[in-house]
N, C-alpha and C positions, 0 to 999 in steps of 0.2 A: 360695123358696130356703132350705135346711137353713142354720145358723149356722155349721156347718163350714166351708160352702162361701164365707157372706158374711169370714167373718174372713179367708179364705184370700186373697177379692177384697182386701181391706179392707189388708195384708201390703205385697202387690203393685201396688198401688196409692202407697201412703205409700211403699213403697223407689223407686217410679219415681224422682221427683225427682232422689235422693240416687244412684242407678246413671246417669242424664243427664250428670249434675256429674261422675262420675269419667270416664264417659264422656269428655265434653270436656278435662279437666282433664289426662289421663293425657300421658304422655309421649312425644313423638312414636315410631314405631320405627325403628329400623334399616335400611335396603334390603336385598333381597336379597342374598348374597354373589356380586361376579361377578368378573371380571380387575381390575378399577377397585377394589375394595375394598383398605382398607388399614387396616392393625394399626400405631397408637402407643405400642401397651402390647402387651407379651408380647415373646417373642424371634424370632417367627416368625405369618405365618397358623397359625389351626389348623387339623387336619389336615381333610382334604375327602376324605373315603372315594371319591366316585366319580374325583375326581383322581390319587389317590393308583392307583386299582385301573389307568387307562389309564396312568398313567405308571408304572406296574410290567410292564406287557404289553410297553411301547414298549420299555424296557429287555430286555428277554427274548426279544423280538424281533432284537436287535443281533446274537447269536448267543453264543455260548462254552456250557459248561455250569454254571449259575449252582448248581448244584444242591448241598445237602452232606449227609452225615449226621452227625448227633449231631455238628453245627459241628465236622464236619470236614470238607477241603477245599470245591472250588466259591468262591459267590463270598462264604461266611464267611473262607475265608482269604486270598483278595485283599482283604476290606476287611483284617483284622488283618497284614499285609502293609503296606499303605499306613498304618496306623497307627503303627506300630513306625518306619515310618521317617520320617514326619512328626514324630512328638516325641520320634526320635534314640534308641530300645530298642531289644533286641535280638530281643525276640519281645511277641504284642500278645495277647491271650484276647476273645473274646466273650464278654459276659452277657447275661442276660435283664434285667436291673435294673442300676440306680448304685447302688440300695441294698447291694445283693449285692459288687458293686464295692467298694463303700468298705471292708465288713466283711470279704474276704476279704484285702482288698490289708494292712489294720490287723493281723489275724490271723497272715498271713504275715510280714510283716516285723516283728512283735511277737515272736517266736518263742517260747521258753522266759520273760519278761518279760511280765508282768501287765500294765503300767502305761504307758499310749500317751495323748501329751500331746493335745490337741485346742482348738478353738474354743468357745466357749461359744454361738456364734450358727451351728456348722455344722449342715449337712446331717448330719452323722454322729451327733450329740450331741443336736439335738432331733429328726430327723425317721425316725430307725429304730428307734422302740422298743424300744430299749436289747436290739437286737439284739447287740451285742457282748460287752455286758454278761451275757447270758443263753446262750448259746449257745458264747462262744470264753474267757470265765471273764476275759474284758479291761477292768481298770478304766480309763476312759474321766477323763483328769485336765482340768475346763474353764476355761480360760485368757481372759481379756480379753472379757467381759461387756460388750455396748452397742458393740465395736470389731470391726472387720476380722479384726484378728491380734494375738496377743500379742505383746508388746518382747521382747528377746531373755532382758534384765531378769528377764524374767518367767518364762522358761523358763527360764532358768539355776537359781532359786527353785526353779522347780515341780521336776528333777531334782536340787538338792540336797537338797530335803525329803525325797525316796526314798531315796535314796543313802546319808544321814548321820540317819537314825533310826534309834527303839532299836529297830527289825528291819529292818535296810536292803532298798531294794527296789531294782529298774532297771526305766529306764524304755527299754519297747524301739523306741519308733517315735513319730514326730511325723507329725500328720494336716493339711493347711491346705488348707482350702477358697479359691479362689481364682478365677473371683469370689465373693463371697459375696451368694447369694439376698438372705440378710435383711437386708440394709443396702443395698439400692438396688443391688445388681451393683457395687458396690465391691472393688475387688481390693488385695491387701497387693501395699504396696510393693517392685517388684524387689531392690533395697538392701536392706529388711529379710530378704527371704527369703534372699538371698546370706550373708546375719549367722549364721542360722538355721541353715542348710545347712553351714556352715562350722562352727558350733557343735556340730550333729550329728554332724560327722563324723569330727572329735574325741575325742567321744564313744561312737563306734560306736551310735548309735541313728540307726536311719534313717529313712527321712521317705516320707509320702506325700502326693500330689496330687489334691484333688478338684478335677478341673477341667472340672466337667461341664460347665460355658458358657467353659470357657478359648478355644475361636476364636472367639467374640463379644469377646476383645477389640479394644483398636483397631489400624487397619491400621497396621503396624510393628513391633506388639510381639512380642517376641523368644521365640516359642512354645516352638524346639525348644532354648535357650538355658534358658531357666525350667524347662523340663521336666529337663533334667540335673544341676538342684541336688536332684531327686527319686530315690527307689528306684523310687517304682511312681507311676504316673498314670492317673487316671480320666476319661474323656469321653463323654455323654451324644449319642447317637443320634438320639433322638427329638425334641429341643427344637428344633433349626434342620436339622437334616439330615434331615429330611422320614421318618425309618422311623415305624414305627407303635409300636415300643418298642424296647429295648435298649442297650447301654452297651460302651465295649471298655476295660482295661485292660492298659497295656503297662508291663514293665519287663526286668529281667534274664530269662535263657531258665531258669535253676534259677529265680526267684520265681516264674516264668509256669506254668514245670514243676507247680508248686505249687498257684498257684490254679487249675489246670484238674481237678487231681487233688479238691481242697475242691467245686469249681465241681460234678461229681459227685456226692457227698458228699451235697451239699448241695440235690439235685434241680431243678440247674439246668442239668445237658446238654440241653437240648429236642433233639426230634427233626429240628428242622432250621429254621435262622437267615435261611437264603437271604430270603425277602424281606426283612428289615429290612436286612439287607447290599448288596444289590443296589440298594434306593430311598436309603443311605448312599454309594454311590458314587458315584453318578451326581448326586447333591446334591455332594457335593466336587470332581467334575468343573471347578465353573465357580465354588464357593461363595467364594474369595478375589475374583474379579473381580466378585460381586454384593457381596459385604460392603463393599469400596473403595468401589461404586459408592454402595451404602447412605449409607456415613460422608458422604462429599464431598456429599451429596443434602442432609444432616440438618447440616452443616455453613454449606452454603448459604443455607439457609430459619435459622437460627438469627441467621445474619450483614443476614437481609433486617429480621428482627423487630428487631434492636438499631438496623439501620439508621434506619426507620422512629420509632424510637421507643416502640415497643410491646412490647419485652422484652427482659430482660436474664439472659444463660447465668449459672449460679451455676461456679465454681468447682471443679473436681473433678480434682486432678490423676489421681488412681488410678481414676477411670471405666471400666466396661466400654464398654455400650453403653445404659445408659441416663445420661439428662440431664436436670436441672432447671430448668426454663425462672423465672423471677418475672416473672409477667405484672405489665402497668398495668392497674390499678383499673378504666380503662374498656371493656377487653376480656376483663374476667374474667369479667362477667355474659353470660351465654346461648354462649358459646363451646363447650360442652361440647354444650348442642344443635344449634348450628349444625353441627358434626363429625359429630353423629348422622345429622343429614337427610341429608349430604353423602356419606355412606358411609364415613367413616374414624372407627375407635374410638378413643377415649381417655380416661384418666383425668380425673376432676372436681379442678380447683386445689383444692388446699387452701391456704386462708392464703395467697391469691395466686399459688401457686405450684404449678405441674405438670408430672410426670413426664410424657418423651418416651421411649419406648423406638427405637430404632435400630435397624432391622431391611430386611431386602430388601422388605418392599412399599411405604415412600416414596417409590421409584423408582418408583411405579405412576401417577404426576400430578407436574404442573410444579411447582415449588415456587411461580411466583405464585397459585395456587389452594389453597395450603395458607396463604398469607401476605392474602388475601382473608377466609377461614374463621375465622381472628385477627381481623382487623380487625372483621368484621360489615359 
């Protein structure tokens, strides 16, 4: 035997051991994903291409002509149709992206005004590379660091600071993301926004809506009511409403006029919407009576764990749809695996305590078998 070959033996040999150990050690997996599978985290399953491509057919199958060009008519303008009057506009646009959304909806009602107040934890401010900034020449002012939304306090400052210096500015448009991603799907307060909106308008600066998860809020709350303290509003496609991407923007028929003119511009007429419009319609179809059905599911199972003694809901007036459970100490260890084996995902407690997202596949098992899966 050449020494090449004994070292090589010699290697694989000594790794045995230590590949056995992780072998064993490793973490159980997942199941396959099937009807039973269920998401505690995220706003939805995610997408299932072969899912998605039959219930594209089935839809297409129903008959009309779903068809449009360059998002026009078909069934890009009956979804913008059903959007416009769901959150009380007067005309709705398709895009390809919320990103695209946010910055044209900012751009437009920014008009001749540089200076569009915003979040300092939105989507707009950190997650579109200062696309605004770059592209529409719009200083982006970040308001209420570590918070939902800023005080009105705070905006009233931020538009005196423009206003009453030594080279006055204005500021054209206010941005509020609502829920907000990065603080747990936390949404500003109704009341404050009404403060906001009314301050605006005062003002003559107008206001937009990022409200790309605004129907994940809770059943009740007053969509198309919130939606009219806004000029323009944004809602995401892809996150629960099953499309494979896209976003719609509704406001006045001149703002809309506008952004469809930019939406070009800006090489975003794609040659044609129809599926993500079509797999969005038929998701809306029934999507209040699954979301009711979700809440009351995740209501349930919350009421069974405090019951029992095994956990108590934190507090969250402005909640979308997620919640934070504070488990007891003696159902925190192995709970994250036993989810695993069982087929439902979910976050690892931190510090006792873990995120539930509330979404339509809860309703996919009894809640005594999600209150088992707690227990151990």
């Amino acid at each position: 035997m050449d020494r090449r070959h004994f070292l090589s033996l010699s290697l694989v040999a000594a790794a045995a051991p230590a590949v056995s150990w992780a072998r064993q050690s490793a973490p159980p997996s997942f199941p396959p994903v099937d009807a039973r599978s269920v998401w505690l985290v995220g706003d939805s399953a995610p997408p299932d291409p072969e899912r998605g491509a039959r219930r594209l057919l089935e839809l297409i199958q129903r008959g009309g002509k779903p068809r449009d060009s360059y998002l026009a008519n078909g069934a890009v303008a009956e979804l913008e149709a059903r959007f416009a009057k769901l959150l009380g506009k007067e005309d709705c646009a398709f895009l390809a992206t919320g990103t695209l959304a946010n910055h044209l909806a900012a751009r437009v009602l920014a008009g001749d005004a540089s200076r569009v107040i915003v979040q300092h934890e939105s989507h707009l401010y950190r997650d579109e590379s200062d696309a605004t900034q770059l592209l529409s020449g719009l200083n982006l002012v970040a308001l209420a660091e570590g918070r939902a939304g800023p005080s009105l306090a705070e905006i009233r400052a931020a538009v005196d600071e423009a206003e009453n210096g030594p080279y006055p500015l204005r500021v054209g448009a206010i941005v509020l993301e609502s829920p907000v991603r990065r603080l747990k799907g936390e949404m500003i307060d109704p009341a404050l926004i009404r403060e906001i909106s009314t301050y605006a308008r005062a003002k003559s600066i107008k206001m937009h809506l990022d409200g790309a998860r605004l129907l994940l809020a809770p059943p009740g709350y007053d969509i198309a009511g919130t939606a009219a303290l806004f000029d323009t509003v944004y809602v995401s496609l892809y996150k629960y409403l099953d499309a494979p991407f896209g976003a719609v923007l509704a406001g006045s028929k001149a703002d809309i006029a506008k952004v469809r003119d930019l939406r070009h511009r800006f090489g975003g007429t794609i040659y044609q919407g129809w599926p993500c419009a079509i797999l969005a319609l038929g998701a809306l179809d029934d999507f209040e009576a699954r979301h009711r059905a979700a809440f009351a599911a995740a209501d349930q199972l919350f009421a069974a764990l405090q019951a029992r003694g095994l956990a108590k809901l934190k507090p969250a007036p402005n909640a979308s749809n997620i919640r934070e459970l504070v488990l007891q100490p003696k159902i925190v260890e192995g709970v994250f695996d036993r989810m695993r084996v069982a087929g439902v995902r979910m976050l690892k407690p931190e510090g006792g305590v873990v995120q539930v997202y509330v979404n339509d596949t809860i309703t996919r098992r009894p809640i005594e078998e999600y209150v088992k899966l707690f227990t151990g």
